[in-house]
N, C-alpha and C positions, 0 to 999 in steps of 0.2 A: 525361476519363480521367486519371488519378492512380496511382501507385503509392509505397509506402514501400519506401523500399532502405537495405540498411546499405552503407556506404561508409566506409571506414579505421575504422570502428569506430563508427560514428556512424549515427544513422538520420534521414534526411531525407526529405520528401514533397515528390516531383517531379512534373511536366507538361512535355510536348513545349516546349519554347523558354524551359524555365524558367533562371536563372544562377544556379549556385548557389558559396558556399563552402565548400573542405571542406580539412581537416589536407593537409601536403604528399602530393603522390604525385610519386612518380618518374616522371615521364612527360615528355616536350617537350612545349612548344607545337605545336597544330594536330593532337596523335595522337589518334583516335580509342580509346577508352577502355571495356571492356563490364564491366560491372557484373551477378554474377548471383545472389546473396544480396539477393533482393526477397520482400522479407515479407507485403507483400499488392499486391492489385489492382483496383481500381476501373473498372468499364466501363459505359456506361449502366446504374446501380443494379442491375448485376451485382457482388458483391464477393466475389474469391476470398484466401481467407486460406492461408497458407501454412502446414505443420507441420515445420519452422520455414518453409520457405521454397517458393513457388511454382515448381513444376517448369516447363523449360523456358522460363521466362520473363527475360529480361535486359532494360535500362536502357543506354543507348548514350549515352556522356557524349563531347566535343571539349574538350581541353583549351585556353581559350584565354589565361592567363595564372597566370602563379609569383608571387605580392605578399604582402607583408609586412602585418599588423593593425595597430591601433591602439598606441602604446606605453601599456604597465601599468607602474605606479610599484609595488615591492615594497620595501617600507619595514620594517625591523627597529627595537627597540628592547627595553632592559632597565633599567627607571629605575634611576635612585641606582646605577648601573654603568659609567657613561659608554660603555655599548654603541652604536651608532647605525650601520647599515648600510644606504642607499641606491640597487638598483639599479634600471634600466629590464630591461623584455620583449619584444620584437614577434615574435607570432608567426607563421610561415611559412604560406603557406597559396596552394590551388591553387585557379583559378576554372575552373569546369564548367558549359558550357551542355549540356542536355541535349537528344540529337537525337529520338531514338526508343525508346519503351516498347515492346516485343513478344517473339515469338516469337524462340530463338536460329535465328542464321543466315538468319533469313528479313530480306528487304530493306526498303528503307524505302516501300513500296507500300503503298498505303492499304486495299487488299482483302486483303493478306496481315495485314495488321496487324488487322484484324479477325476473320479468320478464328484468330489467334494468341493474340484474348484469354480463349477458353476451351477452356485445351487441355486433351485428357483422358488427365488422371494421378491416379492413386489419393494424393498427397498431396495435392493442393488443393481445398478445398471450396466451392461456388459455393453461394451465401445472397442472394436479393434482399432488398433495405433494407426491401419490404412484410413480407418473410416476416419479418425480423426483427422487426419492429414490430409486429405481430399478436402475434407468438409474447411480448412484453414485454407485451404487456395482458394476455393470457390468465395469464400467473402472477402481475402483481400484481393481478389480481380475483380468483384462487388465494389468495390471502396472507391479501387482504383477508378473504375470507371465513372464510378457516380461523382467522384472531385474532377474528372478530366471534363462530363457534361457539364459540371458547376461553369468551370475555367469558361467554356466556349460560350454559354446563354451571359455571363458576365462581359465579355469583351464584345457580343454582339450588342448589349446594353449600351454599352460605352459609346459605339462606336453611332450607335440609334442616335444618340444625345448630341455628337457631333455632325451627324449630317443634318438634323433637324433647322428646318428656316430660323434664326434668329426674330426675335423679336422687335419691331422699331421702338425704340426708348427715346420718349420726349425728354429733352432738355429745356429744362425753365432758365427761358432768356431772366435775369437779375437787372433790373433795372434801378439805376443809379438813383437813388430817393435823394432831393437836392435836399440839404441840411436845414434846419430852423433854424433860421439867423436870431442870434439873442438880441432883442431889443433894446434892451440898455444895459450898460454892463454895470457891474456894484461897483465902488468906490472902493478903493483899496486901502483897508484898516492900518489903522498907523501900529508903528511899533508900540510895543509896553512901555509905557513910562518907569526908570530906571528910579532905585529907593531912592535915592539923594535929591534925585530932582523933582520938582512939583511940577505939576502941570498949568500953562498961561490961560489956560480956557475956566 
């Protein structure tokens, strides 16, 4: 059993005794913590999906430590500027074991807890992992089929176009239009007369 829950903004996938990390929360050591923005639900290959979120369902986290990450080096620069700026990061962070997935307000009872994972509310939708898995063959043999009819009505198109009569296409005979003879031809202008020289006319 599994469920996805958003927590400080984040979505993590929990199990009963799982530890997990998550962004600070205000909270002390040792508080018990409910969590009830849970987006779905996993139950023997039961799986209710929330719209957004699965009604009545909460995530029961122990806060059992406050610790700091990793440090990050964030390093600036800006060549041929003599820029260079150097600092560290560690970010804050809360550690969460998580006790019990279920029903709100019911207790940590193993018969309540199962009686809790399918509760009946008109926002969440219960789908087994068979029914989903059938239902994905059945459209891509859907798919499948429907491109393989594409392919054949395509090449029987094709194939329409090339048996079809051609059409007869006239050819326009060009007939040679005999030239217009120039009737007199112009005189052929003399050269520029040169600076030095005058002209005899």
């Amino acid at each position: 059993m599994y469920a996805i829950v958003e927590i400080a903004g984040q979505q993590f996938k929990v199990e009963e005794g799982k530890k997990i990390f998550v962004h600070t929360l205000d909270a002390e050591e040792g508080k018990n913590l409910e969590f009830d923005r849970v987006l779905l639900l996993e139950d023997n290959d039961k799986v209710l999906v929330g719209e957004p979120t699965v009604k009545d369902i909460v995530v029961e986290g122990k806060v059992l430590t406050n610790v700091k990450g990793d440090k990050v080096i964030v390093f600036k620069k800006k060549r041929k500027k003599g820029y260079r700026v150097k600092n560290g990061h560690r970010q804050n962070f809360t550690q969460i074991e998580i006790v019990r997935i279920g029903e709100k307000g019911a207790g940590p009872k193993p018969s309540a807890r199962k009686a809790a994972v399918i509760p009946a509310g008109a926002e969440s939708v219960a789908i087994s992992e068979a029914e989903v898995e059938t239902k994905a063959k059945v459209e891509t043999k859907a798919k499948v089929e429907a491109k393989a009819k594409a392919k054949v009505e395509a090449k029987s198109k094709v194939a329409e176009k090339k048996a079809a009569p051609k059409k007869a296409v006239k050819k326009e005979t060009t007939e040679a239009k005999p030239k217009k003879a120039s009737a007199a031809k112009e005189p052929a202008k003399k050269p520029a007369a040169k600076k030095g020289e005058k002209s005899k006319e």
